[in-house]
C-alpha positions as CSV (number, residue, x, y, z in Angstrom):
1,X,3.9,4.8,-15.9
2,X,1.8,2.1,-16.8
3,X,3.2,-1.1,-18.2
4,X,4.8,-1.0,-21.4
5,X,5.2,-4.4,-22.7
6,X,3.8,-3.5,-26.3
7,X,1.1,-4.4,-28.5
8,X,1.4,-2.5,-31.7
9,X,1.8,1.1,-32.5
10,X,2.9,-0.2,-30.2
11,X,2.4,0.7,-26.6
12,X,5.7,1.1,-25.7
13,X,5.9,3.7,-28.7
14,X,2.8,5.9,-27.4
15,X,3.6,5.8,-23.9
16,X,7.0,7.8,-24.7
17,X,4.7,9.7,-26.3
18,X,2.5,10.8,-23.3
19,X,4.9,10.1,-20.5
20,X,6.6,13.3,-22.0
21,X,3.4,15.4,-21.1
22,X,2.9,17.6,-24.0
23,X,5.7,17.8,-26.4
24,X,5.7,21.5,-27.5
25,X,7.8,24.3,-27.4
26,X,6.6,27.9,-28.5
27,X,8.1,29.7,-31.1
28,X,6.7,33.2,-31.8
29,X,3.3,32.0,-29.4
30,X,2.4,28.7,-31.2
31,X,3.7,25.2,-30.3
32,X,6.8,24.5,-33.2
33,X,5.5,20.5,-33.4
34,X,1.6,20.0,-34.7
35,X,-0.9,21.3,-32.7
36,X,-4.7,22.1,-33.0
37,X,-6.3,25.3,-34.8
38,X,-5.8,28.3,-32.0
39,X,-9.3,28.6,-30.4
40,X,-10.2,32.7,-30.4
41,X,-10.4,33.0,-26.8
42,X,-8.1,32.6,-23.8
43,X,-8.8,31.8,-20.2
44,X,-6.7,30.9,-17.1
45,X,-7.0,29.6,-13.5
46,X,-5.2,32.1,-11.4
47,X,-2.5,30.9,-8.6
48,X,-5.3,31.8,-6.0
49,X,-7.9,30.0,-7.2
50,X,-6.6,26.6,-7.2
51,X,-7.1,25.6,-3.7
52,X,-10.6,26.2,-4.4
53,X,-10.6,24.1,-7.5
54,X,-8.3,21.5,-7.4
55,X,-8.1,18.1,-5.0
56,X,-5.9,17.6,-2.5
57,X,-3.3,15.3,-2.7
58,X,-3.3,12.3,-0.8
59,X,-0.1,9.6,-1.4
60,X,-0.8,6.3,-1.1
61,X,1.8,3.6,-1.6
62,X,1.1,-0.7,-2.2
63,X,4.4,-1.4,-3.3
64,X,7.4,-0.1,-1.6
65,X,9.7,1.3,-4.3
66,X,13.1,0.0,-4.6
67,X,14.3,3.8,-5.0
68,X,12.3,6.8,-3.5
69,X,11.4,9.5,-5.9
70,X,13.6,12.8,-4.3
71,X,11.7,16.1,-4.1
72,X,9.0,15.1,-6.8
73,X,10.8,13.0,-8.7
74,X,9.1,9.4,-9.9
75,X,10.3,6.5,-7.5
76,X,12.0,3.6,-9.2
77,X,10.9,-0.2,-9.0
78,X,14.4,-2.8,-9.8
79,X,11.8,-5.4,-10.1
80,X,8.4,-6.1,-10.1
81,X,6.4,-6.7,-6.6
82,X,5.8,-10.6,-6.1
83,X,2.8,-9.9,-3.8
84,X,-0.3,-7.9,-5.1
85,X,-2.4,-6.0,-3.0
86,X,-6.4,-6.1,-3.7
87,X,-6.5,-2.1,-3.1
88,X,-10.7,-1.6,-4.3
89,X,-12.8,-4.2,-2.1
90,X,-16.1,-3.3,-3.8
91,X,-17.1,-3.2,-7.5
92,X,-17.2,0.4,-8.2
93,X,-20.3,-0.2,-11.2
94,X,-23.7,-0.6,-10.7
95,X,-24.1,-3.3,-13.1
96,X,-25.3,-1.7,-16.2
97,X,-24.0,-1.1,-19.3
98,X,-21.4,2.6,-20.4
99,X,-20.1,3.9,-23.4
100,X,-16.7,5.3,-23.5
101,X,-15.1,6.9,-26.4
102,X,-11.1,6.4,-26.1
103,X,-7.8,7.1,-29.4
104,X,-6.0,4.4,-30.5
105,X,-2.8,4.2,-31.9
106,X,-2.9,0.7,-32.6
107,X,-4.7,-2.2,-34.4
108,X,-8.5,-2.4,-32.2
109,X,-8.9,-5.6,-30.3
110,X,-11.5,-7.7,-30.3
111,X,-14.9,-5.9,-28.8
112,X,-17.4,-7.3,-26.4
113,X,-18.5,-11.2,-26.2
114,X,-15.2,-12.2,-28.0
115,X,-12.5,-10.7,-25.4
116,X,-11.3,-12.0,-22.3
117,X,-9.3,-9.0,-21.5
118,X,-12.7,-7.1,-21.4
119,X,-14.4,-9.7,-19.9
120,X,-12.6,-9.7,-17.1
121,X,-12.2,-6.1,-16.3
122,X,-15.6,-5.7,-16.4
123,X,-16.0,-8.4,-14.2
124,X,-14.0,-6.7,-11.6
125,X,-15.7,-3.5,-12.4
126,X,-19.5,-5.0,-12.3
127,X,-20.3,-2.9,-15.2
128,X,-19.7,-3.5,-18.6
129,X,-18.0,-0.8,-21.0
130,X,-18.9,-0.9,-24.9
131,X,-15.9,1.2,-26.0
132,X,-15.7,3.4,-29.3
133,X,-11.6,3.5,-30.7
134,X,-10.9,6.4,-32.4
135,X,-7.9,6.7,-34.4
136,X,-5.6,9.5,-32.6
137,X,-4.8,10.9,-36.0
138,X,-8.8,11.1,-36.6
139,X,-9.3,12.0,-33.1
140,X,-9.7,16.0,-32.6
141,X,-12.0,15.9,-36.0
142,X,-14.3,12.8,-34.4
143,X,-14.6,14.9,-30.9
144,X,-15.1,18.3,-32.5
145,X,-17.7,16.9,-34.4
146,X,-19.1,15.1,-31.6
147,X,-18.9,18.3,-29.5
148,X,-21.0,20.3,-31.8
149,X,-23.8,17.6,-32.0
150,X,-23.7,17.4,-28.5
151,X,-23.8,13.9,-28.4
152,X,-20.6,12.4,-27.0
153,X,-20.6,9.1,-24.9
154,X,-20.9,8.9,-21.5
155,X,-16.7,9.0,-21.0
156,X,-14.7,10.7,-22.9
157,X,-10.8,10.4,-23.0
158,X,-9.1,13.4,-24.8
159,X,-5.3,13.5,-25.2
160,X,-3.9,16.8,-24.5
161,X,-1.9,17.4,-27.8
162,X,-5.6,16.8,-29.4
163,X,-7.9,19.6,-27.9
164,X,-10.3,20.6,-30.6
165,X,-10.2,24.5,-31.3
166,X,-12.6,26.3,-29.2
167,X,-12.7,23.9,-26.8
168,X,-12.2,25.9,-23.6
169,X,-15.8,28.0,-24.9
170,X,-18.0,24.3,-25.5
171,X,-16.1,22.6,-22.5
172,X,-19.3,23.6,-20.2
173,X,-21.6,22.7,-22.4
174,X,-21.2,19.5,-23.6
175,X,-19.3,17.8,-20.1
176,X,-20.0,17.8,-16.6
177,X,-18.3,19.8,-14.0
178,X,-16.4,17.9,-11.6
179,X,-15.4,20.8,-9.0
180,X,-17.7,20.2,-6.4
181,X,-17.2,16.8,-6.4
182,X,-13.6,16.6,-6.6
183,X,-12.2,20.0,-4.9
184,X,-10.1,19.6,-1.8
185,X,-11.1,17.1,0.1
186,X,-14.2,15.9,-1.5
187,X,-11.8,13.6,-3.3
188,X,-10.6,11.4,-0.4
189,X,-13.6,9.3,-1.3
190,X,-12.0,8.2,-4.6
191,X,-8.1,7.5,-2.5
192,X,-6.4,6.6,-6.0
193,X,-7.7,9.6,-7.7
194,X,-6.3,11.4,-4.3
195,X,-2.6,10.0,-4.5
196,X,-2.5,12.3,-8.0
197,X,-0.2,14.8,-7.6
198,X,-1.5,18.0,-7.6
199,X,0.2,19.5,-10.9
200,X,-1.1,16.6,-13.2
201,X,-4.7,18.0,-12.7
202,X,-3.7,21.5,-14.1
203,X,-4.5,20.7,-17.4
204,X,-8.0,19.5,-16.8
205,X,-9.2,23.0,-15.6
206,X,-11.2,24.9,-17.9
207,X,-12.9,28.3,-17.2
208,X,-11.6,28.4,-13.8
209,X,-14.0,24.8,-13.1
210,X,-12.4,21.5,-13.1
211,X,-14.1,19.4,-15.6
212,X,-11.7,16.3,-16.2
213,X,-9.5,13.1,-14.3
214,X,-5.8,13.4,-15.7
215,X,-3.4,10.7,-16.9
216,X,-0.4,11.7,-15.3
217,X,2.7,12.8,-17.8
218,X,6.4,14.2,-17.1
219,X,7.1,17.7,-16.5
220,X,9.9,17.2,-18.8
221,X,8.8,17.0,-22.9
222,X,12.4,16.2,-23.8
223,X,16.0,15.8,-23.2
224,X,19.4,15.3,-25.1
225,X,20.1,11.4,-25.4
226,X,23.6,10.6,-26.0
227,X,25.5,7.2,-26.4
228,X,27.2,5.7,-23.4
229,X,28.3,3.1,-25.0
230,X,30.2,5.0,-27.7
231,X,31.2,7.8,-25.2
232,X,32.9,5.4,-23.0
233,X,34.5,4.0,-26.1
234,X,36.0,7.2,-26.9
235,X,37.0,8.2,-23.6
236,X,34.7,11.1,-23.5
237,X,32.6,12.6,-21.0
238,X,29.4,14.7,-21.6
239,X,29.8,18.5,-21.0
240,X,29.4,21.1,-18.5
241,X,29.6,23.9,-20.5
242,X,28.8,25.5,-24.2
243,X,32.6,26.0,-24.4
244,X,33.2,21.8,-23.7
245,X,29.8,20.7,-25.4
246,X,31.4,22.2,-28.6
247,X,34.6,20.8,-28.3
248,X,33.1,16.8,-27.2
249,X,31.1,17.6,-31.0
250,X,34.4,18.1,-32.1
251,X,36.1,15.3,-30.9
252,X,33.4,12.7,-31.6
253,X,32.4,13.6,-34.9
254,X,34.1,11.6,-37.7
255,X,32.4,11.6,-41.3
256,X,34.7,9.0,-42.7
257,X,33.1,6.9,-40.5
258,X,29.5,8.5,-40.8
259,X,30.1,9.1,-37.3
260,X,28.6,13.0,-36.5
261,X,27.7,14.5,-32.9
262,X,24.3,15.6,-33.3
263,X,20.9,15.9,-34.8
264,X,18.5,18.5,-33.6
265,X,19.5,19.7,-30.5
266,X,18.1,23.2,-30.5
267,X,15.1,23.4,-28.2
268,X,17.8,22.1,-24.9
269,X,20.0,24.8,-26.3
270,X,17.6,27.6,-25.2
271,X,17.5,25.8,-22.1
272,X,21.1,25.7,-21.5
273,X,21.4,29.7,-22.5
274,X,19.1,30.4,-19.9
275,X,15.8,30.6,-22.0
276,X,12.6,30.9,-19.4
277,X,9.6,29.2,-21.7
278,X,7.5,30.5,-24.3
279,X,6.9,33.7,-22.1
280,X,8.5,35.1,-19.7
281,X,9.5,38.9,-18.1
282,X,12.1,41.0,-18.6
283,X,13.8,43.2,-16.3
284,X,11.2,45.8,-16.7
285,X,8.4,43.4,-16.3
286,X,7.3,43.6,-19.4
287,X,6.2,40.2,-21.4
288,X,8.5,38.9,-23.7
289,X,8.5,35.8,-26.3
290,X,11.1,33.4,-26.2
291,X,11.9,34.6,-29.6
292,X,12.7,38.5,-27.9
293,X,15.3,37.0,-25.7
294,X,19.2,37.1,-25.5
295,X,18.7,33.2,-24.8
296,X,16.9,32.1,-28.1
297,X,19.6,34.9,-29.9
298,X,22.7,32.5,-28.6
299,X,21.0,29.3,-28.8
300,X,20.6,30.0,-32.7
301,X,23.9,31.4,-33.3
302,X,25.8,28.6,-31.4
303,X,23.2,25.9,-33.2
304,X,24.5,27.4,-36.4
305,X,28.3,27.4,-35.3
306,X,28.0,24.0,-34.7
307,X,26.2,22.8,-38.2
308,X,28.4,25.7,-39.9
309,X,31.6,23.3,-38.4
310,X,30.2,19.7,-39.5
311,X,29.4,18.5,-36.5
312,X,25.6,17.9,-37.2
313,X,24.6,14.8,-39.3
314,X,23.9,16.2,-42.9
315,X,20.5,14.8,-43.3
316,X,19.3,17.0,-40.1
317,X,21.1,19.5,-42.1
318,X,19.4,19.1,-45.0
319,X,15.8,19.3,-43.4
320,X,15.2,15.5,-44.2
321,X,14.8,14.3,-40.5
322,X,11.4,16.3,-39.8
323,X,8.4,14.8,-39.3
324,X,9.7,11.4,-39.2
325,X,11.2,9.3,-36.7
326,X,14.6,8.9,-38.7
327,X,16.8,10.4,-36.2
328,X,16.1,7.2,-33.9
329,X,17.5,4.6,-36.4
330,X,20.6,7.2,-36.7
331,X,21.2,7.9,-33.2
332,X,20.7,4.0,-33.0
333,X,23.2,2.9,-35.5
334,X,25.9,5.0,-34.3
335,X,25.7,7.5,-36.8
336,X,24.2,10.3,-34.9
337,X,25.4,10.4,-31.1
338,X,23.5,13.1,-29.5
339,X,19.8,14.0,-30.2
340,X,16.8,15.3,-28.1
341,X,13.9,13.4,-27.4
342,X,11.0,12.6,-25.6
343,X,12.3,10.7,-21.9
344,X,10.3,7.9,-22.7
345,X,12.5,7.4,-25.7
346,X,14.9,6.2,-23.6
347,X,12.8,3.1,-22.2
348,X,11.6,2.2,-26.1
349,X,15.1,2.7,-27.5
350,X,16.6,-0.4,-25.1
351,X,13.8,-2.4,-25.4
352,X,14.1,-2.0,-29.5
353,X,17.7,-2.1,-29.5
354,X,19.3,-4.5,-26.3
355,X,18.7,-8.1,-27.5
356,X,20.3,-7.5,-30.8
357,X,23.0,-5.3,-29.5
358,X,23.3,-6.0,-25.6
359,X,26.1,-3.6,-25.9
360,X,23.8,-1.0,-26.7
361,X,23.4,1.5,-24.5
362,X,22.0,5.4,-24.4
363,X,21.5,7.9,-21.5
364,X,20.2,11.3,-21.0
365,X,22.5,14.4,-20.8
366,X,22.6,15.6,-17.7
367,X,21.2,19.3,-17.8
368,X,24.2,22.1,-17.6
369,X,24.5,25.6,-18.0
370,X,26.3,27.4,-20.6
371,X,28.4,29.1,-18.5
372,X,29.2,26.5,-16.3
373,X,26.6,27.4,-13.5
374,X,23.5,26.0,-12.4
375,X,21.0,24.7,-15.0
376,X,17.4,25.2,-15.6
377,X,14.2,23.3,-17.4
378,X,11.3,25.3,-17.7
379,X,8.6,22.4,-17.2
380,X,5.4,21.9,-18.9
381,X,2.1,21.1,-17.1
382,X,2.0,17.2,-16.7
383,X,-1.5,16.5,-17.8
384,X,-1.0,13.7,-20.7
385,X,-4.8,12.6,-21.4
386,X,-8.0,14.3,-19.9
387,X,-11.2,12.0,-19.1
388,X,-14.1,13.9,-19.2
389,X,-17.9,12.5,-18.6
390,X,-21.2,14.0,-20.6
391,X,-23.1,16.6,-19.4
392,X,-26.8,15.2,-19.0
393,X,-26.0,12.6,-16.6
394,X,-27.6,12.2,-13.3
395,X,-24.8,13.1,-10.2
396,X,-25.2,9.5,-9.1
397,X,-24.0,7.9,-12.6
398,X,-20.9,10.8,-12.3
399,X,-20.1,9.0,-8.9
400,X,-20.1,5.6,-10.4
401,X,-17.7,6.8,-13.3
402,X,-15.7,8.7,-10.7
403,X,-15.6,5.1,-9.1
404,X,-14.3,3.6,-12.4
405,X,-11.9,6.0,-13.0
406,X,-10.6,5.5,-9.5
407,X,-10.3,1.5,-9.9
408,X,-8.2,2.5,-13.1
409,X,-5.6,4.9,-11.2
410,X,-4.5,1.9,-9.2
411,X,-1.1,2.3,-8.9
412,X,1.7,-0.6,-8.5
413,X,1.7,-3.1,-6.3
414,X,-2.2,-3.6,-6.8
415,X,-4.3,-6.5,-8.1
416,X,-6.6,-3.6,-10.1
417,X,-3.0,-2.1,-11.6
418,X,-2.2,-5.8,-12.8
419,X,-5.1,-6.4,-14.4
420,X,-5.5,-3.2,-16.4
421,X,-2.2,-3.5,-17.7
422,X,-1.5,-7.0,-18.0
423,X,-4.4,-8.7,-17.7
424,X,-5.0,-12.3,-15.7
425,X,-2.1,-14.2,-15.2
426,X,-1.7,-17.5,-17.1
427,X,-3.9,-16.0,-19.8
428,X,-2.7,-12.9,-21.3
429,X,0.4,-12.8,-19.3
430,X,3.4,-14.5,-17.0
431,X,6.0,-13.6,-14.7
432,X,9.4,-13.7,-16.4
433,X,13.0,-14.8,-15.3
434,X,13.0,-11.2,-13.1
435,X,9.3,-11.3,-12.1
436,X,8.1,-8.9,-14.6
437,X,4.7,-9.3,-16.2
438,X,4.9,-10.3,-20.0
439,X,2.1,-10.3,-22.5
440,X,1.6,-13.6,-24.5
441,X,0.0,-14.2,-28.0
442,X,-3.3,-13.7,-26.3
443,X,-2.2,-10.7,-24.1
444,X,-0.7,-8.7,-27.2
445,X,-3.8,-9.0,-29.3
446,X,-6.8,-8.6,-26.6
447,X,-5.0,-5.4,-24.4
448,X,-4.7,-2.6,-25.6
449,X,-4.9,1.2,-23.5
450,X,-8.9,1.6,-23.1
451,X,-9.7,0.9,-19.5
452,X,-5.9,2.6,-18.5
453,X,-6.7,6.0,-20.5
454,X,-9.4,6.5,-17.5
455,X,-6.6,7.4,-15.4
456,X,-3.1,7.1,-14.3
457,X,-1.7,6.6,-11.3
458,X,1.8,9.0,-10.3
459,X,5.2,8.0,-12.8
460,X,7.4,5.5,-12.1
461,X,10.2,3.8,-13.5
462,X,10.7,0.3,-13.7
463,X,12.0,-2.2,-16.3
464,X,13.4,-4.8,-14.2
465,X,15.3,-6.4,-17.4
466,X,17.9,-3.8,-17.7
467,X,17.9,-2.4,-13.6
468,X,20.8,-0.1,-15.2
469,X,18.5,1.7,-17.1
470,X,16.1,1.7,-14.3
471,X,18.8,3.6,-11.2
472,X,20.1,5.9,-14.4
473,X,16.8,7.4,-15.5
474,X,16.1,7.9,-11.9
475,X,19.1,9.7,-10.8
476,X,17.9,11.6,-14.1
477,X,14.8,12.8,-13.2
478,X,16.0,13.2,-9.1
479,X,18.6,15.6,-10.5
480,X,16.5,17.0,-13.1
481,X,13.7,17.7,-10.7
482,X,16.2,20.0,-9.0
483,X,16.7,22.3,-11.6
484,X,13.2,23.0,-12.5
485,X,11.4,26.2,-12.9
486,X,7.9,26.8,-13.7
487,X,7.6,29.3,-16.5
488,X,5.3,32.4,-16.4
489,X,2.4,30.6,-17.9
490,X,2.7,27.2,-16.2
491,X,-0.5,25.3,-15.3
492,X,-2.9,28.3,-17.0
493,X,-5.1,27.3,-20.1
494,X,-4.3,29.8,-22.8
495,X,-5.9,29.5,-26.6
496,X,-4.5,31.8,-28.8
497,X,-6.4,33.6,-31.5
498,X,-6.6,32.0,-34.8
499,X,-5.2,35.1,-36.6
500,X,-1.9,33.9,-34.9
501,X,-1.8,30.3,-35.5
502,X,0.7,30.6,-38.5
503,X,3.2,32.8,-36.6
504,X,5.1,30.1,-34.8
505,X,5.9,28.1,-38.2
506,X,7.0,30.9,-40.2
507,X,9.4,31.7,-37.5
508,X,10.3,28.3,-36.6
509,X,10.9,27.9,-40.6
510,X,13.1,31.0,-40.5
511,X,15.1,30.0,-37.5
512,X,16.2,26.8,-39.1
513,X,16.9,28.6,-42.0
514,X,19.8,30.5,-39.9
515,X,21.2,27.6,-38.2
516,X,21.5,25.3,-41.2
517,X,22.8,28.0,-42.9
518,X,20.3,29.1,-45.4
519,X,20.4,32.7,-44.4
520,X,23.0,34.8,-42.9
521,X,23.5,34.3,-39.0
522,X,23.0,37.6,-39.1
523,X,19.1,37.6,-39.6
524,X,18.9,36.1,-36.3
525,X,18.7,39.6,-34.6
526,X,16.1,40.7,-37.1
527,X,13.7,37.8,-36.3
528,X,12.7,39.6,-33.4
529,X,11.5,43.0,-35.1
530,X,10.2,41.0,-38.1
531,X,8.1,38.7,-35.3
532,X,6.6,41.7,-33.4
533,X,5.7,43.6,-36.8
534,X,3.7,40.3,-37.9
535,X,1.3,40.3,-35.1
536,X,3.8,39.8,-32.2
537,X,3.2,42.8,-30.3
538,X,-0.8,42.1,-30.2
539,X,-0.1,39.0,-29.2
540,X,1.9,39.8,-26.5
541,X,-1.2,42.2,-25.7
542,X,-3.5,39.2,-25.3
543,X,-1.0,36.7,-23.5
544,X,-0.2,40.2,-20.7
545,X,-3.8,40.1,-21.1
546,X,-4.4,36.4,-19.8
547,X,-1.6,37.0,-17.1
548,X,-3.2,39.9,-15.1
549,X,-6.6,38.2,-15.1
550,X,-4.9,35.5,-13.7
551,X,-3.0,37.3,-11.1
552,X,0.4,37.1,-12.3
């Protein structure tokens, strides 16, 4: 990932956020966190027509990782590399002037003539970039509007938990397609665009045509964080088994000492009872919701045995944890000792938490089974942020932003890496004790994500101040990585009808209900009939629909 020594929202706080990919999970055929108004059309690229739209991937490697990634999985810097590498020999502008509309989730810096951050990007760059900030909260209005005006700037940088509704049907007429110039092969003339892996530019197809660079994410929205620390403490060991996860709740949870096990663990309890994603078929082949499984039946059911027994923190209980980010100063104080959570939670939490409390210390669950047997995480296409460029523009200003975007994909070990995230050295930023690149004063007011929203080069994981954290979160992911499964719909680009979009809250609403106890456990094998009498079946009709004109 890119560097994540914060300014505020701060960075380090937003890059969990899209290092995660999207953070969704279906319930009833609409994402259970906030998502956009369901466009009234679906489309999808089909498993054999992505040679013929995507690039090719290319690796390329400046700075030789202290641990490889294994079978996918991100490689692993212990500390920062001492020597840069100048990867980009020529400036990839033309010297003119570029508009380029990117969200912010922070204060905005100083703007042109009174940055040196900018200055000296655009040096390197030999163009110069006037950038609009748009709040991300503001963000799908601002581009929606833009989008039916027609009259966006020349780049465009959309994160992919903001796609305005309808936005697969305007996609071709307001940006440019980038197929021909990016399919196969064609994009070994842009080598840091090439050394994205292959999966990361799933989410930048619409209507079978490639119109978008990605900023890489995770496969993996989320995991179960626990505390070491207080593990170790209390001689416990994390589970292997539904039958030993409820018995570590057990012996960990202590009220008089407003000490409980968990907070909302639900969504990784479909995943260890076997759930498959949103959609998925049964044994007849037929397509079924998450909702219609046995999986999602026993995830709730367990989930309510263990709030029904006290071992879930009452205010997670009580509903007063959603929507805010309350269950991180819990799980931080002690008070809550297992949660799920974005991975890149794991980075913030030390950083937040260590030099107060260099005893602090978190880890992610390993992933097991239920039963004891071999786990599995239905991933999530790894697209985090799509840049897009407008329409109108002449093929040989596309190749000049292609250019730009490239020069911002640098990856590690590169002089063009360094300077989008950190600036020049000895004004914005130094070399700590370790080696790693900190922002100063100067550094933390002038840099914020613009120029690195163009593009990202592949995930890594470094943070040479705690290497501890660094060789556990990549044994993580290289074990992690192993269990994966692509569900049914991975990688397609699928907009729901609108007539659906409050289906997934009322059942999300009436799932919690069971497991906190607000309704009899028994319900939960009604939510299924209730679901497809709501609209559930047709639905299903239009996702079966989507599948067979994609070839699956």
């Amino acid at each position: 990932m890119l560097g994540e020594n914060g300014t505020s929202m701060d960075r380090r706080g937003f890059l969990g956020l899209v290092g995660a990919g999207v953070l969704a999970t279906t319930i009833g055929g609409v994402t259970g966190c906030s998502s956009p108004s369901a466009p009234q059309t679906g489309s999808a690229l089909g498993n054999g027509e992505f040679a013929g739209v995507l690039p090719a991937h290319v690796p390329v490697e400046f700075g030789k990782p202290d641990l490889a990634g294994v079978n996918g999985s991100p490689a692993a810097y212990l500390r920062y590399p001492s020597q840069l590498v100048q990867a980009i020999k020529d400036k990839p502008g033309g010297g003119g002037q570029l508009t380029a509309m990117t969200p912010s989730f922070w204060p905005v810096p100083p703007g042109l003539g009174q940055n040196a951050y900018y200055d000296a990007v655009n040096s390197k760059l030999g163009a110069t970039i006037k950038f609009e900030q748009v709040s991300g909260n503001d963000y799908q209005q601002k581009l929606s509007a833009m989008m039916a005006a027609r009259q966006v700037p020349e780049i465009v940088v959309m994160p992919s938990f903001t796609v305005p509704p309808r936005f697969t049907e305007g996609v071709g007429t307001v940006f440019t397609d980038l197929t021909d110039l990016l399919k196969g092969d064609e994009v070994r003339k842009y080598p840091m665009l090439a050394n994205i892996p292959t999966d990361n530019w799933l989410g930048c197809a619409f209507n079978k045509r490639l119109y978008g660079v990605p900023f890489p994410g995770s496969p993996f929205a989320e995991t179960i964080f626990y505390r070491k620390d207080v593990f170790e403490r209390l001689g416990v060991a994390p589970p292997k088994s539904a039958a030993e996860f409820e018995q570590l709740c057990k012996k960990i949870t202590d009220p008089a000492a407003r000490q409980w096990a968990l907070g909302d663990v639900f969504r990784a309890m479909v995943r260890m009872f076997g759930g498959k994603g949103d959609w998925s078929r049964d044994a007849s082949g037929k397509v079924v919701n998450q909702l219609e499984t046995e999986a999602y039946v026993e995830a709730v059911s367990f989930s309510r045995s263990l709030c029904a027994a006290g071992y879930a923190h009452p205010d997670y209980v009580a509903g007063a944890l959603s929507g805010t980010s309350k269950h991180k100063e819990l799980f931080a104080s002690g008070q809550m000792l297992m949660v799920q959570d974005g991975v890149g939670a794991w980075k913030e939490a030390l950083a937040a938490q260590r030099p107060s409390n260099p005893s602090f210390d978190m880890a992610a669950l390993p992933l097991f089974n239920h039963d004891g047997g071999k786990p599995t995480y239905p991933v999530s296409t790894p697209t985090s942020m799509i840049t897009m460029f407008r329409k109108d523009l002449p093929r040989e200003r596309v190749e000049e932003l292609l250019r730009i975007v490239n020069f911002a994909a640098s990856p590690i070990g590169t002089q063009e890496y360094h300077l989008v995230n950190y600036g020049t050295d000895g004004t914005h930023s130094t070399r700590d004790a370790q080696g790693e690149p900190q922002l100063n004063d100067l550094g933390r007011k002038e840099i914020t994500l613009t120029y690195g929203f163009f593009a990202g080069p592949p995930q890594i994981i470094t943070n040479p101040a705690y290497p501890d954290f660094v060789k556990a979160q990549h044994a993580w992911y290289a074990d992690t990585y192993s269990h994966q499964i692509k569900p049914l719909e991975f990688g397609l680009k699928v907009d729901e009808p609108a007539e659906f979009s409050k289906l997934g809250k009322e059942f999300q609403d009436k799932t919690f209900d069971i497991i906190f106890g607000r309704t009899p456990v028994e319900d939960v094998t009604k939510l299924a009939d209730e679901w497809r009498r709501k609209g559930g079946d047709q639905l299903r009709e239009f996702h079966t629909k989507v599948l067979a004109d994609a070839g699956r």
